[in-house]
TIRO-2110 file (N, C-alpha, C; in Angstrom, 1 decimal):
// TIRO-2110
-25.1, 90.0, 31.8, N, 1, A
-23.7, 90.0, 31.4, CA, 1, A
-23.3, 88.7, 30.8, C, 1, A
-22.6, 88.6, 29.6, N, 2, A
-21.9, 87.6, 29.1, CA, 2, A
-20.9, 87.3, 29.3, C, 2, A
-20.6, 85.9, 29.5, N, 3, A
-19.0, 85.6, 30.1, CA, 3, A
-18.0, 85.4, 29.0, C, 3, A
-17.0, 85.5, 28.7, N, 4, A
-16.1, 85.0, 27.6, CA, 4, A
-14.6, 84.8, 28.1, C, 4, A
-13.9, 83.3, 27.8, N, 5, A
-12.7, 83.3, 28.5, CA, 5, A
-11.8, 83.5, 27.1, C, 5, A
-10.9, 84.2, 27.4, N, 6, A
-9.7, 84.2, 26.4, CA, 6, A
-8.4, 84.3, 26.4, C, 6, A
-7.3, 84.3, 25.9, N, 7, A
-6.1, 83.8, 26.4, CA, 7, A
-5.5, 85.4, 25.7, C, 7, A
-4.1, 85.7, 26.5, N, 8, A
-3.7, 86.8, 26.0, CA, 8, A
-2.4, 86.9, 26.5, C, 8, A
-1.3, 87.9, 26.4, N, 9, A
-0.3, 88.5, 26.9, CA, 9, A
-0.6, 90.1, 27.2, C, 9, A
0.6, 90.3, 28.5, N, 10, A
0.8, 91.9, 28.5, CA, 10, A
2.0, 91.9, 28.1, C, 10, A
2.6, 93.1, 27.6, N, 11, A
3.7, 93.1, 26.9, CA, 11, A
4.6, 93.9, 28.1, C, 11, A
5.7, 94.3, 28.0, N, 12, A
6.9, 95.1, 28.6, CA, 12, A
6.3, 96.3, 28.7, C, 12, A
5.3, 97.0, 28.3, N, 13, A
4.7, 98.5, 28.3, CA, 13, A
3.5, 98.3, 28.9, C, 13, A
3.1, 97.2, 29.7, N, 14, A
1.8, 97.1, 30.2, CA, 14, A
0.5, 96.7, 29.4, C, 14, A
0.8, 96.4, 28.1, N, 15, A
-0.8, 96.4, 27.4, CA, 15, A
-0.6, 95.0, 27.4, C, 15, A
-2.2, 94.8, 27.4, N, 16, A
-3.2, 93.7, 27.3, CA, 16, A
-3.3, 93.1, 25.8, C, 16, A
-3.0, 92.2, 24.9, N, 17, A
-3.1, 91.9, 23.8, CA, 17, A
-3.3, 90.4, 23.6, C, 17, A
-5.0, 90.6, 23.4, N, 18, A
-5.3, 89.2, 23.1, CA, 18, A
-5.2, 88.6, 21.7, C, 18, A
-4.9, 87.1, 22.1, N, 19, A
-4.2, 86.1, 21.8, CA, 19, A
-5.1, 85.9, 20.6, C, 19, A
-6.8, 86.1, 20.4, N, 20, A
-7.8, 85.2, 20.2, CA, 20, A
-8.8, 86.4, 19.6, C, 20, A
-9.2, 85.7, 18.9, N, 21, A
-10.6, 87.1, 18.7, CA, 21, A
-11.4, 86.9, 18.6, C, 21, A
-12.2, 87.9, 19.1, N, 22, A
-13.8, 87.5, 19.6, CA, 22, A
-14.8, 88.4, 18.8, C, 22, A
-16.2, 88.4, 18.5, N, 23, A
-17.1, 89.6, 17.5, CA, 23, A
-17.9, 90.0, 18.9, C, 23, A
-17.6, 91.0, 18.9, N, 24, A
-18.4, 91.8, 20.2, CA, 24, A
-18.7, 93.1, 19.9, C, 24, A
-19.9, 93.7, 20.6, N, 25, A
-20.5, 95.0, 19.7, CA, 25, A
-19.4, 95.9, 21.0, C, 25, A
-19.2, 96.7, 20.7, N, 26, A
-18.7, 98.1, 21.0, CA, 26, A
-19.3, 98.7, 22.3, C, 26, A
-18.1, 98.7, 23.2, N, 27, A
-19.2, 98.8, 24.8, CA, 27, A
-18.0, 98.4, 25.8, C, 27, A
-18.2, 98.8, 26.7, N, 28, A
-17.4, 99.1, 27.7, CA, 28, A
-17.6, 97.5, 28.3, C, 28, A
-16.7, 96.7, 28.7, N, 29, A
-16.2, 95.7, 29.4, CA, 29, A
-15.8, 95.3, 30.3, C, 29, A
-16.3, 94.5, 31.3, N, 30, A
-15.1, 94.8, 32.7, CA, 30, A
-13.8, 93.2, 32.7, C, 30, A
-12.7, 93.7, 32.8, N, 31, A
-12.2, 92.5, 32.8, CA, 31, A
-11.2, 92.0, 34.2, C, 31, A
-11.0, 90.3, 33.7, N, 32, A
-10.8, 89.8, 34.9, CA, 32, A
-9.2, 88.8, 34.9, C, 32, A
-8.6, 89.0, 35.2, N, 33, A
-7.5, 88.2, 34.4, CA, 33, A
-6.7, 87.7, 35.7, C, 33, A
-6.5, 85.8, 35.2, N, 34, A
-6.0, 85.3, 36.0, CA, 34, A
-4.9, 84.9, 35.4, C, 34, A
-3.8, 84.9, 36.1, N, 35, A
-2.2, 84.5, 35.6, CA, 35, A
-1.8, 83.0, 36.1, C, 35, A
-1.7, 82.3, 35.0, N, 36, A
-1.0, 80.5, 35.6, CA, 36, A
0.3, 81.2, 36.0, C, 36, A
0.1, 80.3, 36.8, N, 37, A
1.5, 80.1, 38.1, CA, 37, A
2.2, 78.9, 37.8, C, 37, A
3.8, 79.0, 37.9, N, 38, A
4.1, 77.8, 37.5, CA, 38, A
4.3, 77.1, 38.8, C, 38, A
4.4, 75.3, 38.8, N, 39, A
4.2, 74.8, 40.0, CA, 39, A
5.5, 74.3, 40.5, C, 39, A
5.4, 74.6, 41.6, N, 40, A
6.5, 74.3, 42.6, CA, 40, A
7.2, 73.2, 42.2, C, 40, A
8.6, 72.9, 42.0, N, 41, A
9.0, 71.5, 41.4, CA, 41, A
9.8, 70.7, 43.6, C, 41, A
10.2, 71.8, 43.8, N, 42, A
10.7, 71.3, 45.5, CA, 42, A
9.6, 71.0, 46.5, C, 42, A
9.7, 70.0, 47.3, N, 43, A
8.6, 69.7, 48.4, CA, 43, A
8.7, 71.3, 49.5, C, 43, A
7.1, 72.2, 49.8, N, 44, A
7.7, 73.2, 50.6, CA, 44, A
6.9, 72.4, 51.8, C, 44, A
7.2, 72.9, 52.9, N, 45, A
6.7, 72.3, 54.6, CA, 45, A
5.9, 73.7, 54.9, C, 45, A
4.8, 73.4, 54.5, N, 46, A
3.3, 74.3, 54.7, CA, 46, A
3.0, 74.4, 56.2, C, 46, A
3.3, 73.7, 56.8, N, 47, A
3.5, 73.5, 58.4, CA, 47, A
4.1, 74.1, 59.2, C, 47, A
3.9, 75.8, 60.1, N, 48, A
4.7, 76.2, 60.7, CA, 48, A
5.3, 75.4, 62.2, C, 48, A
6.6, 75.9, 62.4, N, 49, A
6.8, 75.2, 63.9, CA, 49, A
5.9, 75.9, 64.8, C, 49, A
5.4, 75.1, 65.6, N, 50, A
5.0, 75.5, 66.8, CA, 50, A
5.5, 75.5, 68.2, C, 50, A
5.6, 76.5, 68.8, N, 51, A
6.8, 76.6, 69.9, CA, 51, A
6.1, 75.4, 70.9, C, 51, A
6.8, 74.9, 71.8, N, 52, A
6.9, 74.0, 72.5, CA, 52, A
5.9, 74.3, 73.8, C, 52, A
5.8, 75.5, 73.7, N, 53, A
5.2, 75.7, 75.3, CA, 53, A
3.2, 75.7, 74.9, C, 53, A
3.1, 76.0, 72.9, N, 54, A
2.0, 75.9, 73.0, CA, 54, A
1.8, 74.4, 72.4, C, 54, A
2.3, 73.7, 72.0, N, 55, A
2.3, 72.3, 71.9, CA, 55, A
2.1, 71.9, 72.8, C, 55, A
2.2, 71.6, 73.8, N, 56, A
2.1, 71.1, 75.2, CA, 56, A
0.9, 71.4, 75.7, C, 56, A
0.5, 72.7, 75.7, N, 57, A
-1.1, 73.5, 76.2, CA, 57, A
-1.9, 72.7, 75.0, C, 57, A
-1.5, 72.5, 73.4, N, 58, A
-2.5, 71.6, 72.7, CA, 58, A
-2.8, 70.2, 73.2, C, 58, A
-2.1, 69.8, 73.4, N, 59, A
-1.6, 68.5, 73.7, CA, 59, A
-2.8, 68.0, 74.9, C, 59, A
-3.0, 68.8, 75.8, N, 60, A
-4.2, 68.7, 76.9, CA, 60, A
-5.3, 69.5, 76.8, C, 60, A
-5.4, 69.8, 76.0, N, 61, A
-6.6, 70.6, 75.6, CA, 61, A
-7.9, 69.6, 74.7, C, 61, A
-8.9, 69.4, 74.9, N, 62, A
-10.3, 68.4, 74.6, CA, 62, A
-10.9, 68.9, 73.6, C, 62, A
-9.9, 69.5, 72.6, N, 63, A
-10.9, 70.2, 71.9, CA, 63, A
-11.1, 69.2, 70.4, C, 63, A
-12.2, 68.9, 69.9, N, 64, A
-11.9, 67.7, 68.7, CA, 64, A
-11.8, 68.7, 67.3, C, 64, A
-11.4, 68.1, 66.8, N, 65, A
-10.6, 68.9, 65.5, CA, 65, A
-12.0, 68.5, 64.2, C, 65, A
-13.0, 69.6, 64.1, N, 66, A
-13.7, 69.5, 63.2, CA, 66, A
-13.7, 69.2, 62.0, C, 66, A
-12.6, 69.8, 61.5, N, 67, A
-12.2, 70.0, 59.8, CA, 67, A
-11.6, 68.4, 59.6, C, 67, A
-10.9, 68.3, 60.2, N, 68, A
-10.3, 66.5, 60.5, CA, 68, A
-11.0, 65.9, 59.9, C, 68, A
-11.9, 65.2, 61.1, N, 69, A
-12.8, 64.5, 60.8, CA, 69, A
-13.8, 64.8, 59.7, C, 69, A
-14.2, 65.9, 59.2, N, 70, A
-15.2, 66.3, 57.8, CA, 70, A
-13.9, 65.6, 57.0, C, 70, A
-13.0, 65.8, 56.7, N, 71, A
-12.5, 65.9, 55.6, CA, 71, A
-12.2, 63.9, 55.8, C, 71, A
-11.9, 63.5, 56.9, N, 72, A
-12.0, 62.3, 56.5, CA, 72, A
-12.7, 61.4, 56.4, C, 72, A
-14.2, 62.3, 55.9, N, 73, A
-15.7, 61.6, 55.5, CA, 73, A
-15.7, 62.0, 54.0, C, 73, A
-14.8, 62.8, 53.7, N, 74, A
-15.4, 63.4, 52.5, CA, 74, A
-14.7, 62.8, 51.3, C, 74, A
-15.9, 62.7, 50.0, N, 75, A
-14.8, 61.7, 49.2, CA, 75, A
-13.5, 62.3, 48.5, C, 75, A
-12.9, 61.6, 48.2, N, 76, A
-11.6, 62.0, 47.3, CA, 76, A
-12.1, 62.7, 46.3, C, 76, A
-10.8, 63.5, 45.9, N, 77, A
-10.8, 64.6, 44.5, CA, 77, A
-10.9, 63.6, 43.4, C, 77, A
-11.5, 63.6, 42.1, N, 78, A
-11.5, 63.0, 40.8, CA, 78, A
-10.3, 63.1, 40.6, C, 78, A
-9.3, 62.3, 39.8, N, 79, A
-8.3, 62.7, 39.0, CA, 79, A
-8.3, 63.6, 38.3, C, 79, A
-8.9, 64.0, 37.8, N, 80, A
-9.5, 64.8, 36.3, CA, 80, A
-10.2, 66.2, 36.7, C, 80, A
-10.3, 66.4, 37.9, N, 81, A
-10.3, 67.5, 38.2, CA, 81, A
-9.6, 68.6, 38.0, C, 81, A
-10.5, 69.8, 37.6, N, 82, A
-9.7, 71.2, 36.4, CA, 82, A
-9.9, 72.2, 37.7, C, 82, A
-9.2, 72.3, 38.3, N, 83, A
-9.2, 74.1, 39.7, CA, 83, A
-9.4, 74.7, 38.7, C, 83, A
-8.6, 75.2, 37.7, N, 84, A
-8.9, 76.5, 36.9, CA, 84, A
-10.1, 76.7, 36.2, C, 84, A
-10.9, 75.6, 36.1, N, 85, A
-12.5, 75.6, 35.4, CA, 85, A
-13.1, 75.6, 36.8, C, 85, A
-13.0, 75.1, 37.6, N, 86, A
-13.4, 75.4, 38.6, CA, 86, A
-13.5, 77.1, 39.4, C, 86, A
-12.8, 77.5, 39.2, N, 87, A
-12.3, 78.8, 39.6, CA, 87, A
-13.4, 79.7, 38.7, C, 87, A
-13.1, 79.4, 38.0, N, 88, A
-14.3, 80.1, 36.8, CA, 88, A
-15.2, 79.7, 36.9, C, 88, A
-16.1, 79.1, 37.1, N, 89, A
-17.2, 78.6, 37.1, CA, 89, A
-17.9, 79.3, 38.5, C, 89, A
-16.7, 79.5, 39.5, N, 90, A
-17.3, 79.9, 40.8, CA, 90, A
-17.1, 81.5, 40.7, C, 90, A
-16.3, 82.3, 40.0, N, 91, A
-16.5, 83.5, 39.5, CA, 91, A
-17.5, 84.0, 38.6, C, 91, A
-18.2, 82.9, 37.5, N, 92, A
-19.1, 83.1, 36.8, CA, 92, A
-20.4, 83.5, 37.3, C, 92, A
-20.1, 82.0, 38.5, N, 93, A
-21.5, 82.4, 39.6, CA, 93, A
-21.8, 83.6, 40.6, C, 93, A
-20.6, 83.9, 41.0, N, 94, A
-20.6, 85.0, 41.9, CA, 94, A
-21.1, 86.2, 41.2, C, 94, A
-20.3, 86.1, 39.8, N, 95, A
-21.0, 87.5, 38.9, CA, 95, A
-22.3, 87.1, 38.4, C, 95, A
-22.5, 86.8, 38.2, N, 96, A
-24.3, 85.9, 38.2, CA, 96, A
-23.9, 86.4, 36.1, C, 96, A
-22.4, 85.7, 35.8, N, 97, A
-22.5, 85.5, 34.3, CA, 97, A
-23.2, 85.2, 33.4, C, 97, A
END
C-alpha cells in the first residue's frame, strides 16, 4: 500500500473534495482523515476533584507513582516537534504504509 497525505474540504452535502491533485491509476482506496482542531485559547484544569475521604486513603497509602518518576527521567520534548507528522508516521506504521 502507498501512503499519500493531502489536504481537502467536505462541503454542507457531505462530500469530500480535494484541495490538491494527485496521478493515481483507478482503484479502490481506503481513506483516513484527520480534522485540525483549533486550540484552546482559556487555561482548562485537566485535574478532576477528588473527594476528600479518597485523598486521605491516598495520602497513606505506599504506593510510589511509576509514571512520575519515568517521566522525570525522560528528556524534554524538542521545540520543533510536529504531533501531526508524528501521528502519521505512527499510522503509517501501523498500516505497514
Amino acid at each position: 500500500m502507498q501512503a499519500y497525505k493531502l489536504k481537502g474540504k467536505i462541503d454542507a452535502t457531505g462530500h469530500l473534495t480535494l484541495t490538491q491533485s494527485i496521478d493515481l491509476p483507478a482503484g479502490e482506496v481506503e481513506v483516513i482523515i484527520l480534522q485540525e482542531v483549533n486550540t484552546v485559547t482559556e487555561p482548562v484544569n485537566l485535574t478532576p476533584e477528588v473527594p476528600r475521604a479518597q485523598r486521605e486513603i491516598s495520602k497513606d497509602s505506599r504506593h510510589s507513582n511509576i509514571f512520575s518518576d519515568w517521566l522525570a527521567k525522560a528528556p524534554p520534548v524538542s521545540p520543533d516537534f510536529d504531533a501531526d507528522q508524528a501521528r502519521w508516521e505512527a499510522l503509517r506504521e501501523k498500516h505497514q504504509l
